[in-house]
Backbone as JSON Lines, residues from 0, in Angstrom:
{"i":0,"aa":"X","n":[6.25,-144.94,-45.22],"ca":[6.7,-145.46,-46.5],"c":[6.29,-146.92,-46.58]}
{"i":1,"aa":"X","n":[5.34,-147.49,-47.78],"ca":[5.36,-149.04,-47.62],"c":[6.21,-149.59,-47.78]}
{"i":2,"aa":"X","n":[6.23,-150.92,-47.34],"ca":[7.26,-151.58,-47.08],"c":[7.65,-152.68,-48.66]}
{"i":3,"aa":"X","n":[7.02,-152.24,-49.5],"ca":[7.13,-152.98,-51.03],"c":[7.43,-152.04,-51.85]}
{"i":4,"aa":"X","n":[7.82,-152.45,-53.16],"ca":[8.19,-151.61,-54.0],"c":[7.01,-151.41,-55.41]}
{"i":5,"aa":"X","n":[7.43,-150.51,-56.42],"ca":[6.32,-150.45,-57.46],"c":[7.25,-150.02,-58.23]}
{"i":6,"aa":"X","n":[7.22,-150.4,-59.73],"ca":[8.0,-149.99,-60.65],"c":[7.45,-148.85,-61.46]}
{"i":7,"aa":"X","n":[8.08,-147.85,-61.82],"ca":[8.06,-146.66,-62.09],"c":[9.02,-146.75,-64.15]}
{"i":8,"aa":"X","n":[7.69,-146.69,-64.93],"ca":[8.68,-146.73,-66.51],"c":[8.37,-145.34,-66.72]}
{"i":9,"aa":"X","n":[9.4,-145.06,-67.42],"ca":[10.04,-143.97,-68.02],"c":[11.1,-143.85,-69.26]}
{"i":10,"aa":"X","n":[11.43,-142.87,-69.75],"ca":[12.76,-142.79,-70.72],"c":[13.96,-141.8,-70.11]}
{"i":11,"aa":"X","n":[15.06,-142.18,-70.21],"ca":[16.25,-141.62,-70.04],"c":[16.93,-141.67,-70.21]}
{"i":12,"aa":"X","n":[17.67,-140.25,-70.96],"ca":[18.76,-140.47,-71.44],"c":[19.87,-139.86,-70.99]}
{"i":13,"aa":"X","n":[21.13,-140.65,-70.98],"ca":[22.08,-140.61,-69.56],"c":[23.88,-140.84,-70.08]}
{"i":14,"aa":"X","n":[25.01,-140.65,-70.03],"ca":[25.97,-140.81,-70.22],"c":[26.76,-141.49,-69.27]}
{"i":15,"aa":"X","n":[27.43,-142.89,-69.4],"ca":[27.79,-142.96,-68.51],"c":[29.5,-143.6,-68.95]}
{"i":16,"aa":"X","n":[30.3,-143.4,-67.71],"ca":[31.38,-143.86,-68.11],"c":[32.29,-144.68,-67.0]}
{"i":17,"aa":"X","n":[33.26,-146.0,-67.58],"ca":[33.75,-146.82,-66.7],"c":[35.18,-146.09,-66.13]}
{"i":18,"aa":"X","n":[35.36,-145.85,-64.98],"ca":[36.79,-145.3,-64.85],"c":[37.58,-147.0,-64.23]}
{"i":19,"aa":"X","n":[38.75,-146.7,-65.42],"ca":[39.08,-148.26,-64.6],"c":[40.52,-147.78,-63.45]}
{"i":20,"aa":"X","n":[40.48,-148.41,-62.4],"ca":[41.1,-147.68,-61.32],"c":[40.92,-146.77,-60.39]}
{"i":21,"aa":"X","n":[39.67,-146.64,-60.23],"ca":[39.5,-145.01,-59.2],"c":[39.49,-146.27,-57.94]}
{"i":22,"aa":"X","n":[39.56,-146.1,-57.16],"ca":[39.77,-146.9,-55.74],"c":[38.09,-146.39,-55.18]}
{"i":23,"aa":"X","n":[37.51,-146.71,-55.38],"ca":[36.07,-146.57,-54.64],"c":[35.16,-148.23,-55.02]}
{"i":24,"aa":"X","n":[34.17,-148.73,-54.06],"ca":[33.52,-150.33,-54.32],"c":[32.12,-149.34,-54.82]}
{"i":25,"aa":"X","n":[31.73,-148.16,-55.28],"ca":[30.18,-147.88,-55.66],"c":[30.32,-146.44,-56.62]}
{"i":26,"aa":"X","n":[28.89,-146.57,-57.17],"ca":[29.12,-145.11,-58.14],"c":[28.96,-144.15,-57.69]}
{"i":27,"aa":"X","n":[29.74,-143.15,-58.75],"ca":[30.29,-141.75,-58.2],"c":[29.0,-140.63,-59.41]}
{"i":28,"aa":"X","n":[29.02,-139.86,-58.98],"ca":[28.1,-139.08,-59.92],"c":[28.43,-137.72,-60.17]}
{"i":29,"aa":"X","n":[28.37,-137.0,-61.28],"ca":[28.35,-135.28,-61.28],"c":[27.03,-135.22,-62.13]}
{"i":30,"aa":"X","n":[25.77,-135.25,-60.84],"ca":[24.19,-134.56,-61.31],"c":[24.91,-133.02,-62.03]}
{"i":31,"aa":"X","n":[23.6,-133.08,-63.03],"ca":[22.99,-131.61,-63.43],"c":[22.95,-130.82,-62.48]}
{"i":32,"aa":"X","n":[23.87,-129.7,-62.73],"ca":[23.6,-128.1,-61.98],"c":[22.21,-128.07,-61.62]}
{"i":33,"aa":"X","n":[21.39,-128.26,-62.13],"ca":[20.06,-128.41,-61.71],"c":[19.72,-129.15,-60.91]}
{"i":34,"aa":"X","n":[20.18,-130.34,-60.72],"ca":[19.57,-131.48,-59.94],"c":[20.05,-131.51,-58.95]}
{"i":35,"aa":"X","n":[21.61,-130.96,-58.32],"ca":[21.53,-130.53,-56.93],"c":[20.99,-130.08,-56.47]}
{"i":36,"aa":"X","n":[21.52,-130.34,-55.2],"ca":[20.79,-129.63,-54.01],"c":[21.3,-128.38,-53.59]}
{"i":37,"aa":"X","n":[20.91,-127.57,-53.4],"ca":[20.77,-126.34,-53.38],"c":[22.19,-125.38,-52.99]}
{"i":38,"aa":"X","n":[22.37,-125.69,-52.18],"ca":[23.85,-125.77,-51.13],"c":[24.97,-126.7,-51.69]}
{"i":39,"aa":"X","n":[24.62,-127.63,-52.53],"ca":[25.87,-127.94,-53.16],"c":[26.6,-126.98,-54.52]}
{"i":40,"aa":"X","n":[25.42,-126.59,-55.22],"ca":[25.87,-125.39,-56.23],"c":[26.69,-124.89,-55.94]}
{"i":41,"aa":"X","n":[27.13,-124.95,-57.21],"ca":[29.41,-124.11,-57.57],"c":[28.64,-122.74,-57.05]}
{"i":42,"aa":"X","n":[29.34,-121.98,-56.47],"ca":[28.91,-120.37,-56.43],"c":[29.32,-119.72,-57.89]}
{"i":43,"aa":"X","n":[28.27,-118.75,-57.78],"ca":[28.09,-117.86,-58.84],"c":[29.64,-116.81,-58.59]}
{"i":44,"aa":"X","n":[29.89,-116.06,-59.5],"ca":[31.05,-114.75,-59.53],"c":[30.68,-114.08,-58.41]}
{"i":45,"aa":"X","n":[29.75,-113.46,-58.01],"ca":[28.86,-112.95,-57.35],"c":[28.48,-112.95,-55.89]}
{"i":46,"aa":"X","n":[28.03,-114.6,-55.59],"ca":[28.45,-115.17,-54.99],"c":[29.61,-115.63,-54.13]}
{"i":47,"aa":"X","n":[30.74,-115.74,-54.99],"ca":[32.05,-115.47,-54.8],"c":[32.37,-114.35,-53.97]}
{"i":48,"aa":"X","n":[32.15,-113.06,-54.76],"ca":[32.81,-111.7,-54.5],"c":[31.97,-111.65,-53.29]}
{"i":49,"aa":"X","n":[31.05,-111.53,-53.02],"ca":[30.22,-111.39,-51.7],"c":[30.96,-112.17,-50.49]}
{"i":50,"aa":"X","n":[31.41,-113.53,-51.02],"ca":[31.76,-114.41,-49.38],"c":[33.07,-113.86,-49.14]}
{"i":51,"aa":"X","n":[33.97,-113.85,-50.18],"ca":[35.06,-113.28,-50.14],"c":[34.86,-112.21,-49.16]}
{"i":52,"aa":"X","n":[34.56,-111.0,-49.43],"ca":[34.35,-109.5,-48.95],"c":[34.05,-109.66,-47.56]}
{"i":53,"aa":"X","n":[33.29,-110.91,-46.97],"ca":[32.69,-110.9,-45.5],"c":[33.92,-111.44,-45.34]}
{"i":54,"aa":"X","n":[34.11,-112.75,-45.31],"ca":[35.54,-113.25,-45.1],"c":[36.58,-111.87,-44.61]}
{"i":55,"aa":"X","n":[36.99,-110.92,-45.79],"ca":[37.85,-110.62,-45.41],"c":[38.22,-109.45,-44.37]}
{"i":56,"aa":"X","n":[36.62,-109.22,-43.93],"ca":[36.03,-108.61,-42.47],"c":[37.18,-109.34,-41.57]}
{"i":57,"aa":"X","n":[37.3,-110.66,-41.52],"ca":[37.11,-111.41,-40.32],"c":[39.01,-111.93,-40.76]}
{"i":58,"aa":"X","n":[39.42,-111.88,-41.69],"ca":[40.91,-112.05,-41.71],"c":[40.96,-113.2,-42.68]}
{"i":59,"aa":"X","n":[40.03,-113.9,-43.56],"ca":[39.97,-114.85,-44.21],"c":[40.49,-113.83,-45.34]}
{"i":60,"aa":"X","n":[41.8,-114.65,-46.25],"ca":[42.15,-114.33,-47.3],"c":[42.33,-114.76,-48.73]}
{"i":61,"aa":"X","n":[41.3,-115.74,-48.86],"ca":[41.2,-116.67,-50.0],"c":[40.26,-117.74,-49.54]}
{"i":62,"aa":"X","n":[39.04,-118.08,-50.77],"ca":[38.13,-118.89,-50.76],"c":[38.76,-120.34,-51.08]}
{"i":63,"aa":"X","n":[38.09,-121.51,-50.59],"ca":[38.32,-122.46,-50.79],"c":[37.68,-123.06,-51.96]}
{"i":64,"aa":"X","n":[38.54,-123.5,-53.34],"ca":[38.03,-123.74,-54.64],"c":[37.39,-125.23,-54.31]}
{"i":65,"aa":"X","n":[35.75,-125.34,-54.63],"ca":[35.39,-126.63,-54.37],"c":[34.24,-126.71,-55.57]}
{"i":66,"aa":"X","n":[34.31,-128.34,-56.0],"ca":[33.18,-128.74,-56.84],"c":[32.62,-129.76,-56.34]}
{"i":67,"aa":"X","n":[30.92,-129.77,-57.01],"ca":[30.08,-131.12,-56.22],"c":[30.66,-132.0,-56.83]}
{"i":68,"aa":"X","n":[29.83,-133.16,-56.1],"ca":[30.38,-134.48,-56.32],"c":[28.97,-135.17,-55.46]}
{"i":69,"aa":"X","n":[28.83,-136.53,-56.12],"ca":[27.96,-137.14,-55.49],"c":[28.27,-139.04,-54.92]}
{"i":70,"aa":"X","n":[27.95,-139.41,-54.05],"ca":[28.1,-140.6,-54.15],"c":[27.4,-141.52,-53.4]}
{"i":71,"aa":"X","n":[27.24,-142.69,-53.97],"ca":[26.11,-143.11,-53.28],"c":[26.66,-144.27,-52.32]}
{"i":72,"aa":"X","n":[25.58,-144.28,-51.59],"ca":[25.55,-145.63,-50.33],"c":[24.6,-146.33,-50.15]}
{"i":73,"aa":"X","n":[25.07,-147.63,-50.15],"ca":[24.11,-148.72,-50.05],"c":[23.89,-149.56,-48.45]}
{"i":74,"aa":"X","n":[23.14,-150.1,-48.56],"ca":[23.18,-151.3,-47.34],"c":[22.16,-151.78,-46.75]}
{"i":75,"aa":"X","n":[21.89,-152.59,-46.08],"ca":[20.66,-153.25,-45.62],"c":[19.55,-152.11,-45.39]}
{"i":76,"aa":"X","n":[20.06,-151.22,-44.49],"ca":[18.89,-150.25,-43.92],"c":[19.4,-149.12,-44.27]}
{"i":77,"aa":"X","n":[18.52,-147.8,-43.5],"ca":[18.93,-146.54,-43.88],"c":[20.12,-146.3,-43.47]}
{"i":78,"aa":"X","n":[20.53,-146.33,-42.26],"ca":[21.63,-146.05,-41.32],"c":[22.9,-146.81,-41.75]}
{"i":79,"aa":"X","n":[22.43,-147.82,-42.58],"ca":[24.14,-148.39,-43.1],"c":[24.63,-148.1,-44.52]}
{"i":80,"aa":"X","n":[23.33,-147.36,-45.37],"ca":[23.33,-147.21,-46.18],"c":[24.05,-145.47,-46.0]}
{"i":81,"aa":"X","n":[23.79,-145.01,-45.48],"ca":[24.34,-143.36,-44.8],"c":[25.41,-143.53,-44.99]}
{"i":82,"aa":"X","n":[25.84,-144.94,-43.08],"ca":[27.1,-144.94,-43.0],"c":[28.15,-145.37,-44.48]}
{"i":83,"aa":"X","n":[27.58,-146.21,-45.34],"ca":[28.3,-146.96,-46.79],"c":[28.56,-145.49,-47.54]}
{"i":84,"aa":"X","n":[27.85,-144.4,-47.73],"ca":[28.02,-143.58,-48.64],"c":[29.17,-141.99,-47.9]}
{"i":85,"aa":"X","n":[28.5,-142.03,-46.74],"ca":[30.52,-141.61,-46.07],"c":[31.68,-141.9,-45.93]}
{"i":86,"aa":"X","n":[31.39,-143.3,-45.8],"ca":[32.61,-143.7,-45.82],"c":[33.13,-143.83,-47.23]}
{"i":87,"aa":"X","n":[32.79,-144.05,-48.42],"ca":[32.89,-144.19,-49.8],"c":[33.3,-142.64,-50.34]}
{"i":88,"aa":"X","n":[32.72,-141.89,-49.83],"ca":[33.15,-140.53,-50.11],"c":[34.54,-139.91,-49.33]}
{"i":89,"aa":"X","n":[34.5,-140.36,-47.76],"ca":[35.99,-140.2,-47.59],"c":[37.0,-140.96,-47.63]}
{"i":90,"aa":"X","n":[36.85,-142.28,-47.99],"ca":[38.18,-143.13,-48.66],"c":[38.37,-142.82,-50.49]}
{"i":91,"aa":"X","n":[37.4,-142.25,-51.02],"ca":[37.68,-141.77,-52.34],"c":[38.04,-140.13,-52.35]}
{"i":92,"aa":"X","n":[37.74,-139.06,-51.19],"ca":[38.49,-137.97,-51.4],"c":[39.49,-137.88,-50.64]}
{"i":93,"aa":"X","n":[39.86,-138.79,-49.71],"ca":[40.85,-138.69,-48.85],"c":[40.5,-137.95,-47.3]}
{"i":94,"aa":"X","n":[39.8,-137.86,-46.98],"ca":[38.99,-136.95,-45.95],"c":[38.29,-138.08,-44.71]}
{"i":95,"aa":"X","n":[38.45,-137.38,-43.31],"ca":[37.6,-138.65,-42.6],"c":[36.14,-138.17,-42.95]}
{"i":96,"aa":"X","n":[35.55,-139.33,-41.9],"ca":[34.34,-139.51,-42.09],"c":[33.49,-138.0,-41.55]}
{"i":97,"aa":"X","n":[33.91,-137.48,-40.45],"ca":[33.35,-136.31,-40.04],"c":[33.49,-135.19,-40.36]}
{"i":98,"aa":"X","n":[34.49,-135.24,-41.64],"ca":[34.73,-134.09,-42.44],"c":[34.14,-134.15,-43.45]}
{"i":99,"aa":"X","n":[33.41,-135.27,-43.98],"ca":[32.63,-135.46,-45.33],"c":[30.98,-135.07,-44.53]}
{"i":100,"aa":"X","n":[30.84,-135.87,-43.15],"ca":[29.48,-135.12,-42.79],"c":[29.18,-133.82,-42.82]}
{"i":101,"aa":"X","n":[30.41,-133.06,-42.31],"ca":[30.42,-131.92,-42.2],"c":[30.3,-130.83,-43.37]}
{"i":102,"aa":"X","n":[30.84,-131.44,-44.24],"ca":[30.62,-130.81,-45.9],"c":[29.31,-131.11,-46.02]}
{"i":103,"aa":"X","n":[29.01,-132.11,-46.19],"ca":[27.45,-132.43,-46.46],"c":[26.4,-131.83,-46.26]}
{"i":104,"aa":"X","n":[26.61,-131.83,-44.59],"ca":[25.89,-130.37,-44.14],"c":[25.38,-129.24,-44.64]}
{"i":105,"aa":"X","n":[27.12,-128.63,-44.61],"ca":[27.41,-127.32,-45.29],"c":[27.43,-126.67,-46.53]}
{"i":106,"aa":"X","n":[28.12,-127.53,-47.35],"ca":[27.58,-127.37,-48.59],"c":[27.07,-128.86,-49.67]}
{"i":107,"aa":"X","n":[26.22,-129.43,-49.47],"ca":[25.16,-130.59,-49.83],"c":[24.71,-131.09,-49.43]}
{"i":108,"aa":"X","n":[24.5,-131.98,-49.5],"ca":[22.73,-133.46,-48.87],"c":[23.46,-134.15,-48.75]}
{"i":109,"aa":"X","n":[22.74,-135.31,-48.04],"ca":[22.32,-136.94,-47.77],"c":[20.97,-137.0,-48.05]}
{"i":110,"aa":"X","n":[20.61,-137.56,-49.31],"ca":[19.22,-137.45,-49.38],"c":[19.14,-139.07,-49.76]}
{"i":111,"aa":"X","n":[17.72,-139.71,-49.75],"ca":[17.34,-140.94,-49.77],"c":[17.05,-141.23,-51.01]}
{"i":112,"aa":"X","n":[17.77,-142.2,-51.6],"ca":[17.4,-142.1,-53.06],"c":[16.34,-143.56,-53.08]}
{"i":113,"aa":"X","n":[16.57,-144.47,-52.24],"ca":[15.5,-145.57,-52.62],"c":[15.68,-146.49,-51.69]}
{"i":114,"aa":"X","n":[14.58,-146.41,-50.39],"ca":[13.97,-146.3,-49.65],"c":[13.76,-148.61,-49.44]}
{"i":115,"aa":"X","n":[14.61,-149.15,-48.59],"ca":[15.54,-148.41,-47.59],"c":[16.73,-148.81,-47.26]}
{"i":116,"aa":"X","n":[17.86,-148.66,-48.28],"ca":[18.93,-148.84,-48.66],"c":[19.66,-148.29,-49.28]}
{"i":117,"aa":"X","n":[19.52,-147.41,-50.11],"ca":[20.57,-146.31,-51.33],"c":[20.14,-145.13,-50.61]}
{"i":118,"aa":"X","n":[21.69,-144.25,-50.3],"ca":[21.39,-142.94,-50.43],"c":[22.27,-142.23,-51.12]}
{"i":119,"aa":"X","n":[22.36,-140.6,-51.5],"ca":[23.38,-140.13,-52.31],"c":[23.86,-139.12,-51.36]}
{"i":120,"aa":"X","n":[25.1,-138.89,-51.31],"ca":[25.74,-138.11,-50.66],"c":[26.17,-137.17,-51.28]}
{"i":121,"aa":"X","n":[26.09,-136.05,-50.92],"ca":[26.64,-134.84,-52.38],"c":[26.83,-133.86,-51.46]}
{"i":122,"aa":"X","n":[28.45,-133.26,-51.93],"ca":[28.98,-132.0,-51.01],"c":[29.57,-131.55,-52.04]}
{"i":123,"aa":"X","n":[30.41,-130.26,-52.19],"ca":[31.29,-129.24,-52.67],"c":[33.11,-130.25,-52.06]}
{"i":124,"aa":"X","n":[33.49,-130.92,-52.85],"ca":[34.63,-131.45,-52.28],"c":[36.2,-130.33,-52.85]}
{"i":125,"aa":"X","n":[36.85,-130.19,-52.16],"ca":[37.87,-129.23,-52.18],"c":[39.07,-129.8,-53.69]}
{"i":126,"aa":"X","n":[39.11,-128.81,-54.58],"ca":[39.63,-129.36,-55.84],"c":[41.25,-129.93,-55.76]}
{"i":127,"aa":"X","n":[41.44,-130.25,-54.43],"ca":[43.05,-130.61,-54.68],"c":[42.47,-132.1,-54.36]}
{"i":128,"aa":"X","n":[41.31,-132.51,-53.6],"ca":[40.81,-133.98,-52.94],"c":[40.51,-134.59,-54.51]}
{"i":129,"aa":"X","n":[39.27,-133.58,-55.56],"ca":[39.24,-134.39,-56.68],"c":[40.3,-134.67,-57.52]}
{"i":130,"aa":"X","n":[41.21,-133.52,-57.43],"ca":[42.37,-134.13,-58.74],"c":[43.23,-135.28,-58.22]}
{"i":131,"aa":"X","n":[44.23,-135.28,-56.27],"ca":[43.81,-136.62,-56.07],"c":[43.59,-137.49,-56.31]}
{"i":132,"aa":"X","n":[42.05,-137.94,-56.48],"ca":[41.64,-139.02,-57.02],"c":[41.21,-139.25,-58.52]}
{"i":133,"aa":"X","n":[41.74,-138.53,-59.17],"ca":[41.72,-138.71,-61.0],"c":[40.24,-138.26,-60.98]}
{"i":134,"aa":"X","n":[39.57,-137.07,-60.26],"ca":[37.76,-136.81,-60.76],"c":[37.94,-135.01,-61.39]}
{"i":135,"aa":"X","n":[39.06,-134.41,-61.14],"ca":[39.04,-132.84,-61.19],"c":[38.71,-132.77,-62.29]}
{"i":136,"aa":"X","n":[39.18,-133.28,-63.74],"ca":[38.59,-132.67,-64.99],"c":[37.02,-132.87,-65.29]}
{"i":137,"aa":"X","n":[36.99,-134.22,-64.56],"ca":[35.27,-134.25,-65.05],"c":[34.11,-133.75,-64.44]}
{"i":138,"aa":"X","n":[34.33,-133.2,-62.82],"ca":[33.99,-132.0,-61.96],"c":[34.0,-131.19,-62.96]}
{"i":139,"aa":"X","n":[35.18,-130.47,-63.53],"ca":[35.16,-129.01,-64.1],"c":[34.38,-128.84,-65.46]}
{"i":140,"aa":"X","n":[34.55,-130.03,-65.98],"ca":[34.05,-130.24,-67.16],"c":[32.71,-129.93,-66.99]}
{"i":141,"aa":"X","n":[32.02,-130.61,-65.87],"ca":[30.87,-130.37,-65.69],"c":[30.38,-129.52,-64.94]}
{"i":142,"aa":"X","n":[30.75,-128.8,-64.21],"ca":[30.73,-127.17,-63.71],"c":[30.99,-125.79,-64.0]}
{"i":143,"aa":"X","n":[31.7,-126.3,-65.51],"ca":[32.61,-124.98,-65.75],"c":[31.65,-124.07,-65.69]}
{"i":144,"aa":"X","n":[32.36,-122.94,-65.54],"ca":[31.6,-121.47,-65.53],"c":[31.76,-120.71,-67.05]}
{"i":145,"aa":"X","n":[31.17,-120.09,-67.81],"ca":[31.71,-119.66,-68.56],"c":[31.79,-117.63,-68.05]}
Protein backbone atom coordinates (compact mmCIF):
# COMPACT_ATOMS: atom_id res chain seq x y z
CA UNK A 1 0.00 0.00 0.00
CA UNK A 2 1.72 3.54 -0.67
CA UNK A 3 2.46 5.34 1.89
CA UNK A 4 0.48 8.76 0.51
CA UNK A 5 -2.83 9.40 -0.19
CA UNK A 6 -4.92 10.41 -3.57
CA UNK A 7 -8.21 11.93 -3.57
CA UNK A 8 -10.96 10.05 -5.03
CA UNK A 9 -14.33 12.69 -6.32
CA UNK A 10 -17.47 11.35 -6.52
CA UNK A 11 -21.33 12.02 -5.61
CA UNK A 12 -23.18 10.76 -2.62
CA UNK A 13 -26.00 10.71 -1.33
CA UNK A 14 -26.27 9.82 2.37
CA UNK A 15 -28.56 10.47 5.51
CA UNK A 16 -27.17 11.28 8.40
CA UNK A 17 -28.21 11.87 11.92
CA UNK A 18 -26.88 13.52 15.36
CA UNK A 19 -27.88 11.29 18.37
CA UNK A 20 -27.33 13.62 21.25
CA UNK A 21 -26.34 11.30 24.22
CA UNK A 22 -25.42 7.85 23.00
CA UNK A 23 -22.17 7.40 25.19
CA UNK A 24 -19.73 6.39 22.35
CA UNK A 25 -16.31 9.21 21.29
CA UNK A 26 -16.84 7.90 17.17
CA UNK A 27 -19.47 7.05 14.47
CA UNK A 28 -21.82 4.38 14.55
CA UNK A 29 -23.30 3.15 11.21
CA UNK A 30 -26.33 0.84 9.83
CA UNK A 31 -24.65 0.17 6.02
CA UNK A 32 -27.05 -1.05 3.29
CA UNK A 33 -28.15 -4.73 3.48
CA UNK A 34 -26.03 -4.72 0.61
CA UNK A 35 -22.98 -3.26 1.75
CA UNK A 36 -22.34 -5.73 4.45
CA UNK A 37 -20.39 -8.17 4.79
CA UNK A 38 -21.63 -11.22 4.15
CA UNK A 39 -21.88 -12.91 7.62
CA UNK A 40 -23.20 -9.91 9.10
CA UNK A 41 -26.65 -10.21 7.12
CA UNK A 42 -30.00 -10.38 9.29
CA UNK A 43 -30.87 -14.10 8.33
CA UNK A 44 -33.44 -14.77 5.93
CA UNK A 45 -36.99 -16.82 7.36
CA UNK A 46 -35.30 -19.61 5.89
CA UNK A 47 -32.30 -19.18 7.12
CA UNK A 48 -33.81 -18.96 10.40
CA UNK A 49 -35.91 -22.18 10.17
CA UNK A 50 -32.83 -24.13 9.01
CA UNK A 51 -30.42 -22.96 12.13
CA UNK A 52 -33.18 -23.36 14.38
CA UNK A 53 -33.93 -27.14 13.24
CA UNK A 54 -29.98 -28.05 13.62
CA UNK A 55 -29.91 -26.30 16.89
CA UNK A 56 -32.62 -28.20 18.05
CA UNK A 57 -30.69 -31.58 17.17
CA UNK A 58 -28.29 -30.52 19.76
CA UNK A 59 -30.83 -29.09 22.64
CA UNK A 60 -30.66 -25.39 21.54
CA UNK A 61 -34.18 -23.96 21.99
CA UNK A 62 -34.39 -20.51 20.67
CA UNK A 63 -32.26 -18.35 18.29
CA UNK A 64 -30.53 -15.42 19.41
CA UNK A 65 -32.42 -12.15 17.89
CA UNK A 66 -29.45 -10.03 16.49
CA UNK A 67 -28.99 -6.93 14.11
CA UNK A 68 -25.79 -5.44 12.32
CA UNK A 69 -24.29 -2.63 13.45
CA UNK A 70 -21.13 -1.01 12.42
CA UNK A 71 -18.49 1.04 14.04
CA UNK A 72 -15.61 2.52 13.35
CA UNK A 73 -11.96 2.86 14.78
CA UNK A 74 -9.47 5.17 14.49
CA UNK A 75 -5.78 5.68 15.52
CA UNK A 76 -2.33 6.20 14.57
CA UNK A 77 -1.79 2.73 12.94
CA UNK A 78 -3.70 -0.31 11.99
CA UNK A 79 -3.51 -2.12 15.27
CA UNK A 80 -4.79 0.88 17.33
CA UNK A 81 -7.15 1.68 15.02
CA UNK A 82 -8.66 -2.24 15.44
CA UNK A 83 -7.97 -1.91 19.02
CA UNK A 84 -10.18 1.96 19.01
CA UNK A 85 -13.07 0.27 17.08
CA UNK A 86 -13.53 -2.76 19.79
CA UNK A 87 -13.32 -1.14 22.27
CA UNK A 88 -15.99 1.57 20.98
CA UNK A 89 -18.22 -1.23 20.09
CA UNK A 90 -18.04 -2.88 23.52
CA UNK A 91 -18.37 0.18 25.76
CA UNK A 92 -21.39 1.20 23.42
CA UNK A 93 -23.08 -2.43 23.49
CA UNK A 94 -22.11 -3.25 26.79
CA UNK A 95 -20.05 -6.41 25.93
CA UNK A 96 -16.14 -6.99 26.58
CA UNK A 97 -13.72 -6.68 24.20
CA UNK A 98 -13.43 -10.49 23.34
CA UNK A 99 -16.94 -10.87 22.93
CA UNK A 100 -17.22 -8.14 20.27
CA UNK A 101 -14.05 -9.97 18.51
CA UNK A 102 -15.75 -12.90 18.70
CA UNK A 103 -19.00 -11.65 17.03
CA UNK A 104 -16.98 -10.09 14.48
CA UNK A 105 -15.64 -13.16 13.55
CA UNK A 106 -18.76 -14.93 13.56
CA UNK A 107 -21.14 -12.97 12.35
CA UNK A 108 -19.14 -9.70 10.59
CA UNK A 109 -15.79 -7.98 9.66
CA UNK A 110 -13.03 -5.79 10.71
CA UNK A 111 -12.35 -4.52 7.48
CA UNK A 112 -9.90 -1.51 6.63
CA UNK A 113 -11.64 1.35 5.62
CA UNK A 114 -8.60 3.87 5.09
CA UNK A 115 -5.39 2.71 5.21
CA UNK A 116 -3.65 3.27 8.00
CA UNK A 117 -5.86 4.33 10.61
CA UNK A 118 -9.84 3.86 10.22
CA UNK A 119 -11.34 0.61 10.41
CA UNK A 120 -15.09 -0.54 10.59
CA UNK A 121 -16.16 -3.08 12.78
CA UNK A 122 -19.48 -4.72 11.96
CA UNK A 123 -21.14 -7.77 13.79
CA UNK A 124 -24.88 -8.99 14.36
CA UNK A 125 -25.13 -7.33 18.01
CA UNK A 126 -27.81 -9.11 20.26
CA UNK A 127 -31.18 -6.84 20.29
CA UNK A 128 -31.43 -6.40 24.08
CA UNK A 129 -27.37 -4.72 23.78
CA UNK A 130 -28.99 -2.26 20.96
CA UNK A 131 -32.11 -1.20 22.74
CA UNK A 132 -29.69 -0.68 25.78
CA UNK A 133 -28.05 1.77 24.15
CA UNK A 134 -31.03 3.82 22.47
CA UNK A 135 -29.87 2.03 18.62
CA UNK A 136 -32.84 -0.92 18.48
CA UNK A 137 -35.36 1.13 16.45
CA UNK A 138 -32.94 2.37 13.98
CA UNK A 139 -31.29 -1.29 13.56
CA UNK A 140 -34.91 -2.45 12.86
CA UNK A 141 -35.86 0.30 10.95
CA UNK A 142 -33.19 -0.54 8.84
CA UNK A 143 -33.38 -4.29 8.69
CA UNK A 144 -36.86 -4.84 8.87
CA UNK A 145 -38.01 -7.86 7.14
CA UNK A 146 -41.11 -7.57 5.48
Amino acid sequence: IAGHTCDVAGTVTLQAEVLKGLAIDGPVLFPLEEDLPFLAKPLSGEERRRALALGQRYGVTALEESLPISVIGTGPDLNSATDNGLARAGDLLGMSVPEVKNRATISGAIEIRRYPSVVQVTLRAPVECLNACGLLAYAQEHYARS
